[in-house]
C-alpha positions in Angstrom: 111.1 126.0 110.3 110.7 122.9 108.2 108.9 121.9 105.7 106.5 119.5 104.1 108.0 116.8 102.2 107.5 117.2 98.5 107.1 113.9 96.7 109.8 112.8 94.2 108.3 111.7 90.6 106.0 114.1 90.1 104.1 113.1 86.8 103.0 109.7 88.3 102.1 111.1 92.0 100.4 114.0 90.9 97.6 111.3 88.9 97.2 109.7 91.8 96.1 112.7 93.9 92.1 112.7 93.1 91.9 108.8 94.2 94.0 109.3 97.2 92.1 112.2 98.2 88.6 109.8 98.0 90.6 106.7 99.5 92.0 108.7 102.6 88.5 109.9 103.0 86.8 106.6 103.3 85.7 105.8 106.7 88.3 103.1 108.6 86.8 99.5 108.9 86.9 98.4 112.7 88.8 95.5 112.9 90.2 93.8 116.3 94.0 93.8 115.8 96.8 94.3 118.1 99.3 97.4 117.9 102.1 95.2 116.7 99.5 93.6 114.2 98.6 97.0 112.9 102.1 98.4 112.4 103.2 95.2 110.4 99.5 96.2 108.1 100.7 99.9 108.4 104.6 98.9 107.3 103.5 96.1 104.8 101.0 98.9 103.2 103.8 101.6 103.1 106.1 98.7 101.4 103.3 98.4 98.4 102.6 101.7 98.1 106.1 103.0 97.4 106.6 99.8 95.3 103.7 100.8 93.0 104.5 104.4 92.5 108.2 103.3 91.9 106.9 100.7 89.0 104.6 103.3 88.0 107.1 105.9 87.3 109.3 103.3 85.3 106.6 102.2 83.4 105.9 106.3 83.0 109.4 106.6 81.6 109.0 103.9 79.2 105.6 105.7 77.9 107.3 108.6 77.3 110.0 106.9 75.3 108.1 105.2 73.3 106.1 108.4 72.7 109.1 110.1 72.1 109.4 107.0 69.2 106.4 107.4 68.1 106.4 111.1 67.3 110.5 110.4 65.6 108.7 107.5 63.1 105.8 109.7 62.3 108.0 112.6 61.0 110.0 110.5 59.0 106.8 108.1 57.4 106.7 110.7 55.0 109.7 110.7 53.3 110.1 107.1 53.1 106.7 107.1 52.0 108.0 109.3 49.4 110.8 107.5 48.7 109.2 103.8 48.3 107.1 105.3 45.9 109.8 106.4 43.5 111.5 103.1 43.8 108.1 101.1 43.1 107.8 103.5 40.3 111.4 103.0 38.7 110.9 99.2 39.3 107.4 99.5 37.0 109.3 101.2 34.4 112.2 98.4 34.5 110.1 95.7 34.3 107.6 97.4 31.4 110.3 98.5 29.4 112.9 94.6 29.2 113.3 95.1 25.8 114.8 98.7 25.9 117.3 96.8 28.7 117.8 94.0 26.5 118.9 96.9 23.4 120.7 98.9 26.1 123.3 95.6 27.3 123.6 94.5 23.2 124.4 97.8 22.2 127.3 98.4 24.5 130.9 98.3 22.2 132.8 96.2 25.0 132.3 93.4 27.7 133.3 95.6 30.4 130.9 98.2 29.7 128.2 95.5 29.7 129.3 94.6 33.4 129.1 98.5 34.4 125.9 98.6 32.8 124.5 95.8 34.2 126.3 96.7 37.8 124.5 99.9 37.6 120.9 98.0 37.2 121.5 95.8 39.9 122.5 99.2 42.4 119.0 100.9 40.7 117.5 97.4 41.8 118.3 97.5 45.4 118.3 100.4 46.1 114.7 100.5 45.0 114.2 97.7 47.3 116.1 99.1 50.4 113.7 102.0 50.0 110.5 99.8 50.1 112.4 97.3 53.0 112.9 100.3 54.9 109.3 101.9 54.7 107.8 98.7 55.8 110.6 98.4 58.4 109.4 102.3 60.0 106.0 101.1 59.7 106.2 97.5 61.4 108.2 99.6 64.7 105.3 102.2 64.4 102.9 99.6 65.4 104.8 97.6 67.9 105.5 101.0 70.0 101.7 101.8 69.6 100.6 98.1 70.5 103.5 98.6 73.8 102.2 102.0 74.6 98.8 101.1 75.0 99.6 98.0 77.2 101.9 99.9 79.4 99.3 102.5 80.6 97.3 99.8 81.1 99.7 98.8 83.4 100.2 102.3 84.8 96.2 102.6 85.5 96.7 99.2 87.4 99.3 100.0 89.6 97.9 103.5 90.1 94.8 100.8 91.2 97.2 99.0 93.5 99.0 102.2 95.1 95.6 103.4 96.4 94.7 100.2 97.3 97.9 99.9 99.8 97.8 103.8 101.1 94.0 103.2 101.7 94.6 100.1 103.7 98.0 102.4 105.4 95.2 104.9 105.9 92.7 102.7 107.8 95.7 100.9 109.7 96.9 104.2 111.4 93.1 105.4 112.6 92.8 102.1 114.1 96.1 102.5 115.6 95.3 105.7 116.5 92.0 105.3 118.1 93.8 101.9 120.6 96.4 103.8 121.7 93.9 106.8 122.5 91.9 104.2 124.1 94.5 102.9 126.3 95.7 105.8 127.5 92.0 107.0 129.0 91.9 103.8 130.7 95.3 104.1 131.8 94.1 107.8 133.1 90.6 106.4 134.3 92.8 104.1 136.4 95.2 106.0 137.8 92.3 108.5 138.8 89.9 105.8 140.6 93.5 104.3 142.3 94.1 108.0 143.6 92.6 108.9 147.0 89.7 111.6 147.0 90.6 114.6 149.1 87.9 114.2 152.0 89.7 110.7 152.4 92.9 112.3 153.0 91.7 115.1 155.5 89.6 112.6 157.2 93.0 110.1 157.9 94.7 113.3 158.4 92.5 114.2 161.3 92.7 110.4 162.8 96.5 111.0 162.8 97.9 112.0 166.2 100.2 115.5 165.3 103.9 115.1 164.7 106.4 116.6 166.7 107.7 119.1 164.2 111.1 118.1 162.7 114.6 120.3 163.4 115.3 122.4 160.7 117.5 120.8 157.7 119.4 122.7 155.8 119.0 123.9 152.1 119.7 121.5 149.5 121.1 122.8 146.7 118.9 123.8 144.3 118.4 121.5 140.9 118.4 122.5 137.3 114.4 122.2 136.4 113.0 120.8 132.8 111.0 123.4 131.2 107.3 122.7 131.9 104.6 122.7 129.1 101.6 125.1 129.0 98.9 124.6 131.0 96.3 123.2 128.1 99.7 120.8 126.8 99.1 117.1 126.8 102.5 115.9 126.2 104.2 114.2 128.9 107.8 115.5 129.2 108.5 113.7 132.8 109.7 110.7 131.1 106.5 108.8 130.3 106.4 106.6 127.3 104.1 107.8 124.6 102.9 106.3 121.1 102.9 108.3 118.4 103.0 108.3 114.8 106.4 110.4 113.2 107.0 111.2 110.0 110.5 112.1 108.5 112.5 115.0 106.5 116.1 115.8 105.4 117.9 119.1 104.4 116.7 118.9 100.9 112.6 119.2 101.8 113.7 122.2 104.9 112.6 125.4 104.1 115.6 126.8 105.9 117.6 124.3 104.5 120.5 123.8 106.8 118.5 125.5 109.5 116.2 125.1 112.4 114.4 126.3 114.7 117.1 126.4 117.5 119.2 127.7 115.3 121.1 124.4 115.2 123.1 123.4 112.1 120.9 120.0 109.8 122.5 117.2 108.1 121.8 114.9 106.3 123.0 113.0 109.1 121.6 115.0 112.5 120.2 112.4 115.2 117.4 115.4 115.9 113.7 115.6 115.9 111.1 118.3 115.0 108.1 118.7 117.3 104.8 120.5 116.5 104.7 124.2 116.6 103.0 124.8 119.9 105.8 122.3 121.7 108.5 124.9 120.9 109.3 124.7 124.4 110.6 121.5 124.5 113.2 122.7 121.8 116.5 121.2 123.2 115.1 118.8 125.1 116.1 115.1 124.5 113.9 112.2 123.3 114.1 108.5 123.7 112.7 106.6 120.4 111.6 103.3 120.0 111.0 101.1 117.1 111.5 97.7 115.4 113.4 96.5 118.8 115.9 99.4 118.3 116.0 102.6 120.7 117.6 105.8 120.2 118.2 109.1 121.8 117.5 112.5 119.9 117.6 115.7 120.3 114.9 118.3 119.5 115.9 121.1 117.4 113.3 121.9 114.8 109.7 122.5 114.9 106.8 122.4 112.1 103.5 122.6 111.3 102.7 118.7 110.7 100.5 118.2 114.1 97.2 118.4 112.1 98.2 115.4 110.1 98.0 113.8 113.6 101.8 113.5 113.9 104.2 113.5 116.9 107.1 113.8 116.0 109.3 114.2 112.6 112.7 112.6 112.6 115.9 114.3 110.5 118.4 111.9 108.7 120.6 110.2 111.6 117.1 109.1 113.2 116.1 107.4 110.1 119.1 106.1 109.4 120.0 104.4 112.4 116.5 102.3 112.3 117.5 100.9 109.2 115.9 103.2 106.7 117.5 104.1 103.1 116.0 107.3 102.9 112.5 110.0 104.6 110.2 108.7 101.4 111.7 104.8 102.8 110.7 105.8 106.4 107.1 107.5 105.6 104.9 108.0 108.2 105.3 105.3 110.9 104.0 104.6 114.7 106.3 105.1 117.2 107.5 105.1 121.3 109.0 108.1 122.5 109.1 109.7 125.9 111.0 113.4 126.7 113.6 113.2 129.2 
């Protein structure tokens, strides 16, 4: 059995969960767009979304090292504090007490021990400075990583804005698409019905029929290998009919069995294989055609989950993905597809 995907960058999804939550929740605004209209919205919407989570996380990791800056500068502050304030200290002294300098440098026997002395005055003098340059240095990069931390979760809050913006419009996209394609198909099945001929038609032509002479015994073809037939309250179509759907996607890190499935066959990262919902195990080795973006492949179904009350059809492992282009499941999403059994 498979399961769910979990969602990579955690820290930055998991904010976004509460306003999701009221986003997905809002009602859909009817709007008269086509099916290829509405997957461009749905696949334009998926685009931003993943885009805004993705800048999110980076500006996320950014935060946290300039937190991490922060917290190093803080613990050190003290110190150099410390330190500035003995060199401000021995710099008062210098400059109150000249004339005991003055003494020191005319008292000294020899030249050479006038340069040493005054060598040693000039070290006493910098370093007193360095210590002073170096405190106002820590304190100058305290405030430019507290001035850039508080502009990038400004940024964060805004593209957390922007990612429920674009699942949100994803969101009302798919329920439109959703509710057309439900709508075709019952005219499709309204049609088909009123095109059919009642039964009292059929007996009554029947009747008007002269009797045929009945025909000489042929003999028995062989028999044919029969598809496995759904149950009775099923309302996929496994004779070949094309279907619309929306499919999601997985890999063998997000299974639960990891490598394996429900048919006991062996996942990839590169299987050309489908899961179906739970209550279509029987279709388990069954093959599927798969359209979309002008490209059609042929999969086989191996797996089986429980992602049917998300309104899903189908979920597609690694080689389905792959061969319509897509780097990756999170790439794919959740997308509208054709697909009919065969």
């Amino acid at each position: 059995m498979k399961n769910k995907r979990t969602n990579s960058s955690i820290a930055v999804r998991a904010g976004l969960a509460a306003a999701l939550a009221l986003a997905l929740a809002a009602p859909a605004a009817a709007q008269a767009s086509t099916l290829d209209e509405l997957q461009s919205r749905i696949d334009a919407s998926n685009e931003a979304y993943n885009a805004a989570v993705q800048h999110a996380t980076e500006l996320q990791d950014k935060i946290d090292a300039n937190q991490q800056k922060i917290q190093e500068i803080q613990a050190e502050l003290p110190a150099k504090k410390e330190a500035a304030a003995k060199s401000l200290r021995t710099a008062y002294k210098m400059q109150t007490n000249g004339n005991d300098l003055i003494q020191l440098l005319l008292s000294s026997d020899d030249f050479n021990e006038v340069i040493s002395t005054v060598q040693y005055l000039d070290k006493i003098t910098s370093h007193n400075n360095a210590a002073i340059e170096e405190l106002a240095q820590s304190s100058s990069e305290l405030e430019q990583a507290q001035s850039a931390l508080a502009s990038q979760k400004a940024q964060v809050d805004s593209e957390v804005t922007n990612a429920v913006t674009a699942l949100s419009d994803a969101n009302n996209a798919r329920q439109e698409y959703e509710s057309q394609v439900a709508a075709q198909q019952a005219a499709a099945a309204a049609q088909a019905q009123a095109a059919a001929p009642s039964a009292g038609d059929t007996a009554k032509k029947d009747a008007q029929q002269p009797a045929a002479p009945a025909p000489e015994q042929a003999p028995a073809a062989p028999s044919e290998t029969k598809k496995p037939l759904p149950p009775v309250d099923s309302d996929v179509e496994t004779d070949g009919e094309w279907m619309s759907g929306l499919a999601s996607a997985y890999d063998v890190d997000n299974n639960t069995g990891g490598t394996a499935t429900a048919s006991g066959a062996i996942l990839t990262s590169d299987s050309v294989t489908v899961a179906v919902p739970a209550s279509q195990s029987y279709l388990l080795g069954r093959s599927v055609q798969i359209r979309y973006g002008g490209k059609t492949i042929t999969a086989t179904v191996t797996d089986t989950g429980g992602f049917a009350s998300y309104g899903r059809v189908l979920d597609l492992a690694g080689g389905c993905w792959k061969a319509f282009g897509f780097s990756s499941c999170y790439d794919w999403g959740v997308r509208a597809v054709q697909y009919r059994f065969l």
